[in-house]
Backbone as ProteinMPNN parsed JSONL, in Angstrom:
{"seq_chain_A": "XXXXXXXXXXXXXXXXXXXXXXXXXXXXXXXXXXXXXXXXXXXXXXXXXXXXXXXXXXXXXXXXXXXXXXXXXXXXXXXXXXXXXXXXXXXXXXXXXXXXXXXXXXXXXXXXXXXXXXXXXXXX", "coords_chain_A": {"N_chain_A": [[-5.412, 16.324, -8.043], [-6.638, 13.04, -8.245], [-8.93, 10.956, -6.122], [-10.017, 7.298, -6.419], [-13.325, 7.124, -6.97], [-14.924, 5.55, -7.692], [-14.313, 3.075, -7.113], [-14.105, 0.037, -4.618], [-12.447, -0.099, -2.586], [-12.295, 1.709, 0.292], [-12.206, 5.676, 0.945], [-10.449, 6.804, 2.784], [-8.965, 4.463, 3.03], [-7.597, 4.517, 0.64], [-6.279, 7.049, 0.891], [-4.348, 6.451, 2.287], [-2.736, 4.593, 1.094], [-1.799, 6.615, -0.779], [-0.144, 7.858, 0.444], [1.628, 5.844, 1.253], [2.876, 4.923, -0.731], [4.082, 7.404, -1.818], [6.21, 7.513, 0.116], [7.274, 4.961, -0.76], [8.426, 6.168, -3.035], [10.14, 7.67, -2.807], [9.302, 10.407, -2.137], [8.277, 11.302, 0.305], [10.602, 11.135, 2.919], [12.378, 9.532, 5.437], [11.701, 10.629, 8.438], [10.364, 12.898, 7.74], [8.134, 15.756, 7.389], [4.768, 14.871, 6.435], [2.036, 15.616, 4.387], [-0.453, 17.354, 6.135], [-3.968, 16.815, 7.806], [-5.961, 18.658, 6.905], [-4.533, 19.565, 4.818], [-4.628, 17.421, 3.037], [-7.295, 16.978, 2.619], [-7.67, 18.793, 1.271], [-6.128, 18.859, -1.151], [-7.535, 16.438, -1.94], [-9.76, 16.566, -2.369], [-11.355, 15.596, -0.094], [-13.002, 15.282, 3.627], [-11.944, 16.298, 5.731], [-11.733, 14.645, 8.217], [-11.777, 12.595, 7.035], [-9.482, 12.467, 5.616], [-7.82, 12.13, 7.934], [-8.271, 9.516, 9.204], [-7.138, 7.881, 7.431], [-4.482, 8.515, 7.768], [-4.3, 8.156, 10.535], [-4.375, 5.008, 10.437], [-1.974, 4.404, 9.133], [-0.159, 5.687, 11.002], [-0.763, 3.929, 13.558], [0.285, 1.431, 11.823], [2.724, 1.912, 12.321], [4.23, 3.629, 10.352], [4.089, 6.032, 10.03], [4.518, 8.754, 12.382], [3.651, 11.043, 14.878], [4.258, 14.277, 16.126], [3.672, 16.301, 18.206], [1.729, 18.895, 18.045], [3.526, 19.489, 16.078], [3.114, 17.937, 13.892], [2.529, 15.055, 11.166], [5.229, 12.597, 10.54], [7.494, 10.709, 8.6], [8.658, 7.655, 9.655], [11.516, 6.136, 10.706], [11.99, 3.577, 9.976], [9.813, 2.591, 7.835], [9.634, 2.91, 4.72], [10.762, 0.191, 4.615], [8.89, -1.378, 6.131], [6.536, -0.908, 4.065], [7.211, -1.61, 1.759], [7.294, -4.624, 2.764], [4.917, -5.182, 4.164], [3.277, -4.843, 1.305], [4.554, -7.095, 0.28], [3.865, -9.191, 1.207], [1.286, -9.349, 1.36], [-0.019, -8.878, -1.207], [1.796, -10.94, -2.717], [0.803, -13.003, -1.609], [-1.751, -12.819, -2.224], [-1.912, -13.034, -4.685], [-0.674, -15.773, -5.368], [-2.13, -17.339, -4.284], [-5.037, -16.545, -5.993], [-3.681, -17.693, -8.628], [-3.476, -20.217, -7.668], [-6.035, -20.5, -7.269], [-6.919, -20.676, -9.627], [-5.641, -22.177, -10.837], [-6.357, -24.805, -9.944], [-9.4, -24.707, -10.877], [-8.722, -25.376, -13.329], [-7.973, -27.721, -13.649], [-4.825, -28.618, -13.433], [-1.92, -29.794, -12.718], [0.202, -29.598, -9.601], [2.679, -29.867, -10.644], [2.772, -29.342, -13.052], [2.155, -26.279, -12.502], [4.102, -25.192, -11.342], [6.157, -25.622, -13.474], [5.368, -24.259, -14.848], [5.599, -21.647, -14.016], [8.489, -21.258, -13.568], [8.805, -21.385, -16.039], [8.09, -18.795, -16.946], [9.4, -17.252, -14.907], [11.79, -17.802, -16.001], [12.001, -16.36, -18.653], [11.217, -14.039, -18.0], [14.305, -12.935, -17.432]], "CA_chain_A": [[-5.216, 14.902, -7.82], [-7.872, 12.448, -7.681], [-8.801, 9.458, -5.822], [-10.871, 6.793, -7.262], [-14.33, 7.076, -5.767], [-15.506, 4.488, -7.82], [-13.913, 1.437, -6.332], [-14.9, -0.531, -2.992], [-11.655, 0.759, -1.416], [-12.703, 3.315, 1.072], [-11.249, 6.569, 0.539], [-9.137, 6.573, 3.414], [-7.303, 3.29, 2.907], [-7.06, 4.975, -0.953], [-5.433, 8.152, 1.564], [-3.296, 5.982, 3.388], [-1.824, 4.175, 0.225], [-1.343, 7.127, -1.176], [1.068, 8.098, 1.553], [2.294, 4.999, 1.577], [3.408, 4.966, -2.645], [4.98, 8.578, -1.925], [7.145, 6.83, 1.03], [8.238, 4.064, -1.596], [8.833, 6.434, -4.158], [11.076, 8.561, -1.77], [8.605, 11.888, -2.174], [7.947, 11.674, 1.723], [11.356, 10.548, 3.301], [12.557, 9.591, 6.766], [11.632, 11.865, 9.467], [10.318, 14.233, 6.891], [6.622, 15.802, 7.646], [3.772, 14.566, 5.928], [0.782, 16.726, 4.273], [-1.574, 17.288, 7.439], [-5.31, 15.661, 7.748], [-6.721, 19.318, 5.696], [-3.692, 19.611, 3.496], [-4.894, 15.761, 1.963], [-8.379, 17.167, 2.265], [-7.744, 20.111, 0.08], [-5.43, 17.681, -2.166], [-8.249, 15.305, -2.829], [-11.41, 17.235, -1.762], [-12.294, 14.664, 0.715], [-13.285, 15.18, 4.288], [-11.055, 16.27, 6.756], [-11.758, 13.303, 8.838], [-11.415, 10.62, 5.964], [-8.232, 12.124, 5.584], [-7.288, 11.894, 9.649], [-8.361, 8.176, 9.791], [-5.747, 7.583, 6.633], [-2.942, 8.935, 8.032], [-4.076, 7.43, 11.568], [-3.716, 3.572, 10.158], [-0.129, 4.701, 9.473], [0.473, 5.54, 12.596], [-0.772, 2.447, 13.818], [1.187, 0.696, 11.322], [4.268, 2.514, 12.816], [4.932, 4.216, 9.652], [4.087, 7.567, 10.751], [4.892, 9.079, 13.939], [2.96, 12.403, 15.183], [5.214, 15.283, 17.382], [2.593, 17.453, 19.195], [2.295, 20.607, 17.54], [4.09, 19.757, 14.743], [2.341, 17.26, 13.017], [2.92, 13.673, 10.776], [6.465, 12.562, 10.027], [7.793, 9.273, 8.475], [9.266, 6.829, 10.415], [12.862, 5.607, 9.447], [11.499, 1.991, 9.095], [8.79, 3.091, 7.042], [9.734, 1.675, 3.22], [10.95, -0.939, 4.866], [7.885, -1.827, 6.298], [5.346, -1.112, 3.469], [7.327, -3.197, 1.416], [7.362, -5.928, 3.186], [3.846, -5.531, 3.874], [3.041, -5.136, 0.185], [4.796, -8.623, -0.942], [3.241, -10.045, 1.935], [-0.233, -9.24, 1.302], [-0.252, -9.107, -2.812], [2.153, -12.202, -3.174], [-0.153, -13.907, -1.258], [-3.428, -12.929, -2.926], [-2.054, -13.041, -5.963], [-0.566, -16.829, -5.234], [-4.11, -17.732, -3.669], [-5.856, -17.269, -6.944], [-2.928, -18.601, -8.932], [-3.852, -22.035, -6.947], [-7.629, -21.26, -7.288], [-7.376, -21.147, -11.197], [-5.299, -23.987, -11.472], [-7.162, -26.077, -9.605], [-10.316, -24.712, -11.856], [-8.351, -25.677, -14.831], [-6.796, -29.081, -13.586], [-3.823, -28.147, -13.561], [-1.222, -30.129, -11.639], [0.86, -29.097, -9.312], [4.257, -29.913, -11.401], [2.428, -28.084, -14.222], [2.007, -25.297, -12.409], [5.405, -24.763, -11.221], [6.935, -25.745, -14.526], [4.884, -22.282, -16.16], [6.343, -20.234, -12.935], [10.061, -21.625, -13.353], [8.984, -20.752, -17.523], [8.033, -16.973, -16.762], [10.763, -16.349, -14.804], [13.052, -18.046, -17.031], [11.468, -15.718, -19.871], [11.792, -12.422, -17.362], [15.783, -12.776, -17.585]], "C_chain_A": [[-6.541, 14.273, -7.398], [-8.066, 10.975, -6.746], [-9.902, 8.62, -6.439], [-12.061, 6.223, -6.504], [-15.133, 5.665, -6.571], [-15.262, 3.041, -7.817], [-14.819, 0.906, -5.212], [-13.913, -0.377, -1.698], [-12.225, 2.005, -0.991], [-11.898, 4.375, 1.057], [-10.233, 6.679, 1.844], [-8.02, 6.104, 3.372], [-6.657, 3.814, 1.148], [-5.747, 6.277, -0.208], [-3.928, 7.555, 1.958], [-2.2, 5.389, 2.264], [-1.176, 5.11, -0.585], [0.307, 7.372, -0.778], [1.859, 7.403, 1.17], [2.991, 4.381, -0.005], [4.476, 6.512, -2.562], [6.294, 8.275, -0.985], [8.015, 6.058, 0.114], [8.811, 4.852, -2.905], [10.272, 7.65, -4.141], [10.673, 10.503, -1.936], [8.48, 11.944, -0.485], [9.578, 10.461, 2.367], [11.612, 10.295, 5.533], [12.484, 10.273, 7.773], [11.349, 13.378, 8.805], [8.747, 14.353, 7.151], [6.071, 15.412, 6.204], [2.953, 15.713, 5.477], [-0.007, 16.492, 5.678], [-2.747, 16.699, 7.01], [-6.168, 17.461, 6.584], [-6.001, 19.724, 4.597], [-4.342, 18.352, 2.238], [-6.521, 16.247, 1.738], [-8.703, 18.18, 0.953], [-7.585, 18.96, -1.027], [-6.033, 16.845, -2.84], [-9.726, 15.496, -2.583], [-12.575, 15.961, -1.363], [-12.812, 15.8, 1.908], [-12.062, 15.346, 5.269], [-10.844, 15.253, 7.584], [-11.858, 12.023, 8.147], [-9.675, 11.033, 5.971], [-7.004, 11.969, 6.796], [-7.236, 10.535, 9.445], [-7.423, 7.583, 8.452], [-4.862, 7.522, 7.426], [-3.367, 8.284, 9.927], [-3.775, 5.651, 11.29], [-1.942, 3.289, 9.705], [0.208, 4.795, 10.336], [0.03, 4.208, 13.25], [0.297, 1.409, 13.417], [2.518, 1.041, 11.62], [5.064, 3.012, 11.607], [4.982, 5.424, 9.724], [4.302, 7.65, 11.911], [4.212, 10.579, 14.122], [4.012, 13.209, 16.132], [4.038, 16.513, 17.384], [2.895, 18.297, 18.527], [2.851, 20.39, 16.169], [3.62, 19.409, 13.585], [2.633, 16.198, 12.524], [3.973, 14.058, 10.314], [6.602, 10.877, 9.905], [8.485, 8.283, 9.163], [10.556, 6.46, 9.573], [12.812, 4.453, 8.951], [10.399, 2.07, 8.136], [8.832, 2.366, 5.382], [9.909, 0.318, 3.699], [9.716, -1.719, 5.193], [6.675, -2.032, 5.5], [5.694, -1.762, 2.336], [7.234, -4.82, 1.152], [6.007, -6.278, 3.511], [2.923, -5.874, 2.713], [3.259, -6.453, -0.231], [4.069, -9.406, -0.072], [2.248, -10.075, 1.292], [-0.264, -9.613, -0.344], [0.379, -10.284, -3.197], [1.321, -13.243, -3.223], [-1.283, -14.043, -2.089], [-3.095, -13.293, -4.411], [-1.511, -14.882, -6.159], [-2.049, -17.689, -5.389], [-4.75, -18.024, -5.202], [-5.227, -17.367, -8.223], [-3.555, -20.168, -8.67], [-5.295, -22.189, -7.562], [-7.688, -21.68, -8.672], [-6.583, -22.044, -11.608], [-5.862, -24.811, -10.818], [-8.627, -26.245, -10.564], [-9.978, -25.7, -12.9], [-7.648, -27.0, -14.997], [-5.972, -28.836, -13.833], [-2.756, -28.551, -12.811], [-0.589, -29.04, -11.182], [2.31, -28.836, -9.811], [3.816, -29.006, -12.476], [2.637, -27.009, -13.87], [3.659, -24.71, -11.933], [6.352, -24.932, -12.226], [6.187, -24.027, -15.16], [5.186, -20.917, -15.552], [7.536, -20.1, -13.553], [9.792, -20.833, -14.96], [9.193, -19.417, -17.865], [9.23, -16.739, -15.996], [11.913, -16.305, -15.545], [12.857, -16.472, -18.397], [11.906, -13.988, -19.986], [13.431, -11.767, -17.566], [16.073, -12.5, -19.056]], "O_chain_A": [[-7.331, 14.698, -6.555], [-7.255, 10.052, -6.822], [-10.777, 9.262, -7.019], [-12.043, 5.281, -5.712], [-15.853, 4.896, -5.934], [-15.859, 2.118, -8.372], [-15.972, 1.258, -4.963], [-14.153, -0.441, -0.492], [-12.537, 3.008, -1.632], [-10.704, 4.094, 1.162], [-9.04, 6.587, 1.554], [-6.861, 6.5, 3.492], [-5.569, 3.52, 0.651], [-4.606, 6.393, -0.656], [-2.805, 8.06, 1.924], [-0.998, 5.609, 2.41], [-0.131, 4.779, -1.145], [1.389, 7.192, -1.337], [2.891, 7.876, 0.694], [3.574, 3.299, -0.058], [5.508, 6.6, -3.228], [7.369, 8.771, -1.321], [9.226, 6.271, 0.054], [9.543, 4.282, -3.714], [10.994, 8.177, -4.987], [11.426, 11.475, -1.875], [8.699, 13.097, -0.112], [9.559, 9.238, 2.233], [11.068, 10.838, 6.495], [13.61, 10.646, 8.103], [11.795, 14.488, 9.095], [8.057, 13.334, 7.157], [6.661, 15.555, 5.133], [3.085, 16.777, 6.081], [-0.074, 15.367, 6.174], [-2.739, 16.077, 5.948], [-6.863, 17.208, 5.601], [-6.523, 20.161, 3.572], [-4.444, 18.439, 1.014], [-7.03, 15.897, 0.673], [-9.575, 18.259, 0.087], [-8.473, 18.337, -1.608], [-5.659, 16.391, -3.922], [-10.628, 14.659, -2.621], [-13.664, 15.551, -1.764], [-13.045, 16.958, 1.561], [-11.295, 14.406, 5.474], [-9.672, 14.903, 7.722], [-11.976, 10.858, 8.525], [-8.781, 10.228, 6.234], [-5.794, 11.778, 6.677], [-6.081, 10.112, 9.475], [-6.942, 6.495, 8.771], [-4.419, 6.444, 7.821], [-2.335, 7.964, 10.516], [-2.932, 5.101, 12.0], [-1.117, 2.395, 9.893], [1.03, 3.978, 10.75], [0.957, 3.404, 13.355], [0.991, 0.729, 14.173], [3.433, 0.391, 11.114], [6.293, 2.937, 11.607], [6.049, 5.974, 9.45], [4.302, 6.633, 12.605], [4.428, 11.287, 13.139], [4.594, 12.502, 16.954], [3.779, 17.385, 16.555], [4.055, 18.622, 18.277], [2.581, 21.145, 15.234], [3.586, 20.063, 12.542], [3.335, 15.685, 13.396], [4.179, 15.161, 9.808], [6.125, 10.02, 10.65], [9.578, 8.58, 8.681], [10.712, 6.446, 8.352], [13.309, 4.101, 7.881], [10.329, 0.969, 7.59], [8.111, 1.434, 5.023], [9.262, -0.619, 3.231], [9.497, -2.729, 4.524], [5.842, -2.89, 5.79], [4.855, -2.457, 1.764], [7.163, -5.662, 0.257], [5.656, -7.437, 3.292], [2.058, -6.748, 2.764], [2.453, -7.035, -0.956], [3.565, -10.411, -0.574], [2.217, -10.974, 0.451], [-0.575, -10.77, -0.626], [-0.257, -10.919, -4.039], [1.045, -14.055, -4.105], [-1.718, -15.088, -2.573], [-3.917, -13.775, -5.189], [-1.987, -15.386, -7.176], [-2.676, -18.33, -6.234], [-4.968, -19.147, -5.658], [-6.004, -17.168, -9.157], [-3.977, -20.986, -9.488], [-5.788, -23.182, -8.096], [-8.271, -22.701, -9.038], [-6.757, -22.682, -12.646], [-5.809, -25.913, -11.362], [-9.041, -27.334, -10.96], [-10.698, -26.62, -13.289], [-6.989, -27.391, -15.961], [-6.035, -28.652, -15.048], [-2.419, -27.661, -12.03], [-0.555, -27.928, -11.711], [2.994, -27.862, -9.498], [4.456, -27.994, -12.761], [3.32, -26.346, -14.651], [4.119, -23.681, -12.428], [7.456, -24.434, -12.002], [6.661, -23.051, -15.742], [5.147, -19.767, -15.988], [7.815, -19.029, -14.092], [10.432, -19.806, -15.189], [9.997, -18.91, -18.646], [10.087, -15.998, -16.478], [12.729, -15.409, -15.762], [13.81, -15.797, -18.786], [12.37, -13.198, -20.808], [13.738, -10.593, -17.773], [17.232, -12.332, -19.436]]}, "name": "protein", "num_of_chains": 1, "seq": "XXXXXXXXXXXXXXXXXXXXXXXXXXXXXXXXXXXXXXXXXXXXXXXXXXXXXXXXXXXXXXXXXXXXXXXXXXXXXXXXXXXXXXXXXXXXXXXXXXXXXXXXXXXXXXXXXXXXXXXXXXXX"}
C-alpha cells in the first residue's frame, strides 16, 4: 500500500485519513483495535513517528481512544463524526469555489442556483 508522497498533504494527515476511510468503510469498527504507530509504518514504509502523529490527531479528534497496553481502538462515535466532519469541510470548500467561479464568470446568483436545482434534478 502506498501513500501519495507527491502531494502537499503531509504524510501523516494522508495516515490519519487513511484510518479515517477504513472507519467509513466499516474495515476498522467500533471499539475494534487499530493497526499500531509500526504496524502503519511497515504498511506504508513511513516513519514510525509520522505514523504516531496520524493516529494521534484521531485521538484528538475523539475518534480513537488509546487503553494502556493495549493500544488504538475506534470510538463508537467515530463514522459519525468523520462524516460530519467530511461534509463540513468539503461542502464548504467545494461551495467556496463554486461562488468564486461564478462570480469570475458573472454569474448571478438566481443563475447559479437554477444549475444546482438542474443537477440535482438530473441526479434523480
Amino acid at each position: 500500500m502506498n501513500l501519495n508522497a507527491d502531494t502537499t498533504k503531509p504524510i501523516y494527515i494522508q495516515v490519519a485519513e487513511w484510518i479515517e476511510n477504513e472507519i467509513i468503510a466499516d474495515r476498522f469498527l467500533s471499539d475494534e483495535k487499530v493497526h499500531s504507530q509500526y504496524q502503519l509504518a511497515d504498511l506504508f514504509n513511513i516513519n514510525p513517528a509520522t505514523a504516531a502523529k496520524g493516529l494521534t490527531i484521531l485521538v484528538e479528534e475523539q475518534i480513537l481512544y488509546k487503553r494502556r497496553g493495549l493500544g488504538m481502538f475506534v470510538t463508537p462515535e467515530a463514522k459519525t463524526k468523520i462524516l460530519e466532519k467530511r461534509r463540513s469541510e468539503t461542502l464548504t470548500r467545494m461551495a467556496m469555489e463554486l461562488v468564486l467561479e461564478a462570480r469570475r464568470l458573472s454569474v448571478s446568483e438566481e443563475e447559479l442556483i437554477y444549475l444546482i436545482k438542474k443537477c440535482e434534478g438530473e441526479l434523480q
